[in-house]
VOZAZA-289814 format. One record per atom (N, C-alpha, C): x, y, z. Coordinates in pm, whole numbers, plus 50000, padded with zeros to 5 digits. Layout:
N
XYZ...
This chain:
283
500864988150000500005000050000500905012450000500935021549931501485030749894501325043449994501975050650000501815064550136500875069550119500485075249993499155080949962497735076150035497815059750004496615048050042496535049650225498155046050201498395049850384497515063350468497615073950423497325082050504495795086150476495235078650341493915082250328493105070050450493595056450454492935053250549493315053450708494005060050751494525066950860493445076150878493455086150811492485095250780491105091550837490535081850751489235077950732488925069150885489975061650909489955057051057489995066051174490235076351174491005084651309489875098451282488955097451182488645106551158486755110251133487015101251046484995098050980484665082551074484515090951183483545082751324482935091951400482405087251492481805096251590482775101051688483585117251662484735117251725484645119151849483035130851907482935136852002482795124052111482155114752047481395104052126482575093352173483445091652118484485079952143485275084152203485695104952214486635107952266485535108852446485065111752461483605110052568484175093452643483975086352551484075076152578485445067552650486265078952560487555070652622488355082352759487425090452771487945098152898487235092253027485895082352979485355075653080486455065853100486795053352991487165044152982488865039953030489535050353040490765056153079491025053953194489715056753297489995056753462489235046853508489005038153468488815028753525489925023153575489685021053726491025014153795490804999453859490744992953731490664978853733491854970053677492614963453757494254958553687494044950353586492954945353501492954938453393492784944053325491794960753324491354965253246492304977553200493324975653307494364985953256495764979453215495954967453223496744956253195496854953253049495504951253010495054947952879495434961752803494884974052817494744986052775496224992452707497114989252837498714995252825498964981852748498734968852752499854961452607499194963752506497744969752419497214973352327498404985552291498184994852368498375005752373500025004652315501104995852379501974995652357502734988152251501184979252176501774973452054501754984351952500944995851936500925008651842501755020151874502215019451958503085033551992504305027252071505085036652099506595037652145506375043852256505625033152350506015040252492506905038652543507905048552622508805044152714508515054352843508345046652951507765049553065509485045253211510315047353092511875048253183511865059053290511325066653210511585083853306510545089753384509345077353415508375076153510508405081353637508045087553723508335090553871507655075853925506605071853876506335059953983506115048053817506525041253894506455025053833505575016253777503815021553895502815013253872501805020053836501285019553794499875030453729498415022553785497305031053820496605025253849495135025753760495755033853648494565031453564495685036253406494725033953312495175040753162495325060053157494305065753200494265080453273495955084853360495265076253431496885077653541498165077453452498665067253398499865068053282499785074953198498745080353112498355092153032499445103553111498495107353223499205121253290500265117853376501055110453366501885107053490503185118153432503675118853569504895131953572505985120753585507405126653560508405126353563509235120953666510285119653680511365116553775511855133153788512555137653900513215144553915514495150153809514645156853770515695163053642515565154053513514605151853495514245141253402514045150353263513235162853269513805170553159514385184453207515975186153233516955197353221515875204253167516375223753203515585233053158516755242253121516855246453011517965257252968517325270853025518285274653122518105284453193518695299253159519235294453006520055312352960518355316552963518835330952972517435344752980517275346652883518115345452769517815351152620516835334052538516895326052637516085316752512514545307552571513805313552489512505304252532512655291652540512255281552612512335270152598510905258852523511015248752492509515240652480509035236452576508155242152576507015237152659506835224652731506635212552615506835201552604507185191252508507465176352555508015168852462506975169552339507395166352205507055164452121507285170151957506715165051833507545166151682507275181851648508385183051602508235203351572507495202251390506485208851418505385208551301506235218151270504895229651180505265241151110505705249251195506665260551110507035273151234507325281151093507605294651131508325303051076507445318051092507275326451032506985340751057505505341051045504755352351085503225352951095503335362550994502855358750858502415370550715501265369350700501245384450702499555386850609499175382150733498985381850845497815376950933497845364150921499075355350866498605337450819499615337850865499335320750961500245310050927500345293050886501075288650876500965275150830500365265950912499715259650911499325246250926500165237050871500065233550759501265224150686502125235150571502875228750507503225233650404502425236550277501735248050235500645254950134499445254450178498815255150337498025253950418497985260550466497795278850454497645286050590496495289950630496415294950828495045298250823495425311650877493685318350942494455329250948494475334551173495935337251150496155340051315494595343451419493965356251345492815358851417492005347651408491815339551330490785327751342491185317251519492425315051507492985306151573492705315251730493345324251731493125335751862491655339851936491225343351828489435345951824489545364851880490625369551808490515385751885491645392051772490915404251696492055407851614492965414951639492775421251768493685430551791494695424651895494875407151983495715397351988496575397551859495755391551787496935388451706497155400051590497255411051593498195422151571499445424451655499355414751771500475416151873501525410251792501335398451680502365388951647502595392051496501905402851480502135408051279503695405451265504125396251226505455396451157506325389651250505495381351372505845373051451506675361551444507245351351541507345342251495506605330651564506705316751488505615302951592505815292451556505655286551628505755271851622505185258551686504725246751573503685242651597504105232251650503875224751787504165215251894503335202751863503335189651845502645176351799502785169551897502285166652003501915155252108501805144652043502535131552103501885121052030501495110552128500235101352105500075093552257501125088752309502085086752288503015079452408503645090752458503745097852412504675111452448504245114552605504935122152685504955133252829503645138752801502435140852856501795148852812501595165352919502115166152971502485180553070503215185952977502515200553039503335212552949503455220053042504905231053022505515235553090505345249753041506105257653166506105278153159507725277653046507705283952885508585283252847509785295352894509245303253006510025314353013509615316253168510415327153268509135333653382508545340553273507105337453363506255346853289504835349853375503645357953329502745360653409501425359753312500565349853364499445352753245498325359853294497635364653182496855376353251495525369753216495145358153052494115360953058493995347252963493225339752986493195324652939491525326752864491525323752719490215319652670490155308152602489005303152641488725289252626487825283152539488155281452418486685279752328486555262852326485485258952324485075242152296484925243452134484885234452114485235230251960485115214351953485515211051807485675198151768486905191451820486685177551754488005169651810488765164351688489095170051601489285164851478490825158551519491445150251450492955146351507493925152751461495195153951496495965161951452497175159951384496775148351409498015141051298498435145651148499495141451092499845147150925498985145350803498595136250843496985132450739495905141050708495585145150882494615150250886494785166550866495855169850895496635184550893496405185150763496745177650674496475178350486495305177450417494605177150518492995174350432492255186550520491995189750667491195199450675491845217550737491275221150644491225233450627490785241850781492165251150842491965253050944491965247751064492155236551111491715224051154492225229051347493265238151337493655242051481492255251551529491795261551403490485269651446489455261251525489285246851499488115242851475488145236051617489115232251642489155223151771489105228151862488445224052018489075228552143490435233552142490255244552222491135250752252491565260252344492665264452406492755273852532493705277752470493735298652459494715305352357495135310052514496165308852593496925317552728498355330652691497335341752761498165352852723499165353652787500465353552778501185355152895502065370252852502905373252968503995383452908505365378752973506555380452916508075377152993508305387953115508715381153233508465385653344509535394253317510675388753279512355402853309511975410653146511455408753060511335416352931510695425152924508905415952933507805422552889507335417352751508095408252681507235402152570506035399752561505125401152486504195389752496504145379052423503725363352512504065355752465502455346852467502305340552334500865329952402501185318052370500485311552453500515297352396498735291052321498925280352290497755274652247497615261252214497415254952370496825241252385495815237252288495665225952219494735223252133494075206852133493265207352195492695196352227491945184652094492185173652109492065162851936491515152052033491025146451880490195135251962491305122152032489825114652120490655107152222491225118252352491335132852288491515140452414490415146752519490655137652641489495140252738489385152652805490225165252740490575177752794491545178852851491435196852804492925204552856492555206353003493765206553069493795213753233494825221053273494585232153330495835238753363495805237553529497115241453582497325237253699496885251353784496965261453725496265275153763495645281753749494445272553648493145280953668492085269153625490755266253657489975255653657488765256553495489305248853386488645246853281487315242053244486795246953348485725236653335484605238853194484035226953157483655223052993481995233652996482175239452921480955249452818480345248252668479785251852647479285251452546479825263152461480215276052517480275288552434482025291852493482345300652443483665307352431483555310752569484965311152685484955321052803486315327852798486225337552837487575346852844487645349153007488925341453067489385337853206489905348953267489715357153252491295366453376491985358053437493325359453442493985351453581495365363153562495825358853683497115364853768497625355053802498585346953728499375337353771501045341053735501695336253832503145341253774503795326753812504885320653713505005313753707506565312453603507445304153705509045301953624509035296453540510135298153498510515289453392510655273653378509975259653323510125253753370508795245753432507915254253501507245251453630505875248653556505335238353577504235227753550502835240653473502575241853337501455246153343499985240653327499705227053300499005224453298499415209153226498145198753178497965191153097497265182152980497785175252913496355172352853496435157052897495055149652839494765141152884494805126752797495575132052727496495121052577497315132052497497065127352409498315138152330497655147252224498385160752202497985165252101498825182552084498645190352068499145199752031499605212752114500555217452077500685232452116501055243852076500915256651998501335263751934501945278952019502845284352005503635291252060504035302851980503445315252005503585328651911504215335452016505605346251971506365355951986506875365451904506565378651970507045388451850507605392851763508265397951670509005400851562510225399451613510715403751732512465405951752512675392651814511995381951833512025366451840512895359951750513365347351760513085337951598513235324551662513575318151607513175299851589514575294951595515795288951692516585286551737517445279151593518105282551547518615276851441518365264351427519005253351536518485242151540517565236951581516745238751610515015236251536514355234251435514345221051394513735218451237512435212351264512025216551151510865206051137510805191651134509955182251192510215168251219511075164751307511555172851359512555167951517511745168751599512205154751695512015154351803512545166551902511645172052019511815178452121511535176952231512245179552359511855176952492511655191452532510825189452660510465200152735511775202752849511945219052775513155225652857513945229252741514045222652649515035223952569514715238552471515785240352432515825257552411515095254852228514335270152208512955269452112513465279152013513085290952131513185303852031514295312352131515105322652029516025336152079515305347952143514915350052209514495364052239515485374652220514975386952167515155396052125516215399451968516195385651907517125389151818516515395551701517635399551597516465407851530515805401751389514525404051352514275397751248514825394451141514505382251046515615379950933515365391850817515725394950743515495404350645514475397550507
């Protein structure tokens, strides 16, 4: 079967079902803390993906949920602590990145959408006209905690519900917009020693039983909410999680850029250095 064949029925599997209902389903089905039923679950689980659960803080899990969100060992991911460089958030494959034009950016390669769609506020994303970003890919086996890429202070978390479409490369190539469309939490933050502003944007896919942050309470709506919060928070320091894997997108201003070594399709860990602050744009 040819790549093409490949990713159309990838597609058609992960995709044209009942997404809202199965992802429903498997945020029930997750916590059940029954040792057969989570026995069975993790060797399924581990004949399709590349888990490695080496860098575990604890050993035994007591449900599928539980190993989903489980944290770390102690220094398990180093945090590059120079002041001049943002770090990632969290583990996972570096999608698209590069400058915010015209109000667009990429989704895939000849796929753009447009910043205000994704934000839901136009005068946000006038903050990032000529910005730079980059698009974060969770994958189920992956860490799923995300981290503060800088100190920083957020002022104001909005939360729209949406679809669960998946976010995989398949699906990135077939729908149009596809970060607009999904759950999502856009968090404003600013750099505590700078003053940047920096946002992030958790993006919730199916199989994902929701975003959570560790400092402010998400709870599920029907309509858009715009959060105030006052949280200040290091570099490093736990911001929240999701509840399988899936995305994160990361916008910074023009005098930003995208760490030389940072490519697309690399692997990344959380801590590890992203973007330059303050350097100056490419010409």
């Amino acid at each position: 079967m040819n790549i093409v064949q490949q990713e159309e029925l990838n597609f058609l599997l992960t995709n044209r079902i009942p997404r809202r209902t199965l992802t429903r389903f498997m945020g029930w089905f997750s916590r059940i803390e029954q040792p057969l039923v989570r026995d069975v679950s993790m060797f399924v689980w581990k004949l399709f993906a590349d888990l490695d659960l080496s860098d575990a803080q604890q050993t035994r899990f007591r449900s599928l949920h539980d190993c989903f969100t489980r944290t770390l060992k102690d220094g398990a991911r180093p945090v590059d602590m120079d002041p001049s460089i943002v770090v990632s958030p969290c583990d996972a494959i570096v999608g698209a990145s590069g400058r915010v034009t015209d109000g667009q950016v990429l989704q895939v390669k000849g796929l753009p959408y447009a910043l205000e769609d994704l934000l839901g506020d136009p005068r946000h994303a006038a903050v990032f006209r000529g910005g730079c970003y980059v698009t974060l890919r969770l994958t189920s086996s992956m860490y799923h905690r995300f981290h503060a890429p800088h100190d920083c202070q957020v002022s104001l978390v909005s939360h729209f519900p949406g679809d669960v479409w998946n976010v995989n490369p398949p699906t990135l190539k077939r729908i149009e917009g596809l970060f607009c469309k999904n759950e999502r939490a856009v968090i404003r933050t600013r750099l505590t020693a700078t003053g940047h502003p920096m946002t992030l944007v958790p993006v919730a896919a199916i199989l994902v039983a929701g975003i959570r942050l560790r400092f402010l309470d998400l709870a599920r709506g029907t309509h858009r909410r715009d959060l105030p919060c006052k949280a200040s928070l290091h570099k490093g320091e736990e911001m929240g999680w999701f509840e399988h894997g899936s995305t994160i997108l990361v916008f910074l201003p023009d005098d930003c850029r995208l760490c030389d070594d940072v490519t697309e399709g690399q692997t990344i860990r959380a801590g590890q250095r992203l973007f330059q602050i303050g350097a100056p744009s490419p010409a």
